[in-house]
C-alpha atoms as one frame of an Amber mdcrd trajectory, in Angstrom:
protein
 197.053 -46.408  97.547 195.590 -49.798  96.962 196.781 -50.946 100.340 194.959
 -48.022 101.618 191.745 -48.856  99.793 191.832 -52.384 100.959 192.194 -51.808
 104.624 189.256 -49.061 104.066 187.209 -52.392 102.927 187.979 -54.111 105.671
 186.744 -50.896 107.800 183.323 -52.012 106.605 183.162 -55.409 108.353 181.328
 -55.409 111.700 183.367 -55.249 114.868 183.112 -58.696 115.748 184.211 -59.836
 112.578 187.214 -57.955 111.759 188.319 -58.223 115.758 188.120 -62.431 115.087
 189.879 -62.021 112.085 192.487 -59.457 113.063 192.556 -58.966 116.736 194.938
 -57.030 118.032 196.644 -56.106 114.601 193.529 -54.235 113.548 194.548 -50.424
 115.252 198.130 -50.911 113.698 196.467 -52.140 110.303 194.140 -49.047 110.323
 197.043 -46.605 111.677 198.930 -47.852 108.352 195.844 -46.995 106.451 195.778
 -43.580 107.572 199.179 -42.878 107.435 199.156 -43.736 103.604 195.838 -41.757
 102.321 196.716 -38.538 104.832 200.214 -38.742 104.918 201.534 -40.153 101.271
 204.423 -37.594 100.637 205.932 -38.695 103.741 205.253 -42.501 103.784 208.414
 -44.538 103.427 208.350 -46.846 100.351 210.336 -49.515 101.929 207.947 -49.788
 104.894 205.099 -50.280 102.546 206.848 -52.696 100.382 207.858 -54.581 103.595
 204.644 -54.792 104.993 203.308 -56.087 101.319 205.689 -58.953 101.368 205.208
 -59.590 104.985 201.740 -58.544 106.039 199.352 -59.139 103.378 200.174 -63.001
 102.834 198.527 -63.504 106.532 195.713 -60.653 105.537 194.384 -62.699 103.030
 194.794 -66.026 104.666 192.571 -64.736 107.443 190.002 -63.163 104.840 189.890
 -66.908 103.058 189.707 -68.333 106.014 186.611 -66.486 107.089 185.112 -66.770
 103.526 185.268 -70.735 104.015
């Protein structure tokens, strides 16, 4: 759920800034969102520990990297 409640956060930017920070990846990030706070029973806990490992190190590179 705290993956969920990040990407909800990042909902909250303005367009421009989460498409420069995200591009491309944004509908998938926000599909993942909503698959995990409407969906939960069924999400697959592998997939979300996957995309923890994988996804989130370049998530919050691209959030530092705006904050600098």
């Amino acid at each position: 759920m705290r993956l969920s409640a990040g990407l909800e956060a990042l909902a909250g930017l303005d367009d421009a800034t989460r498409d420069r920070m995200f591009g491309d990846a944004w509908p998938l990030m926000w599909g993942m969102r909503n698959r995990i706070a409407h969906g939960y029973l069924l999400v697959d806990a592998v997939v979300v520990h996957r995309t923890v490992e994988h996804d989130v190190p370049p998530i919050v590179a691209a959030i530092e990297a705006n904050l600098a």
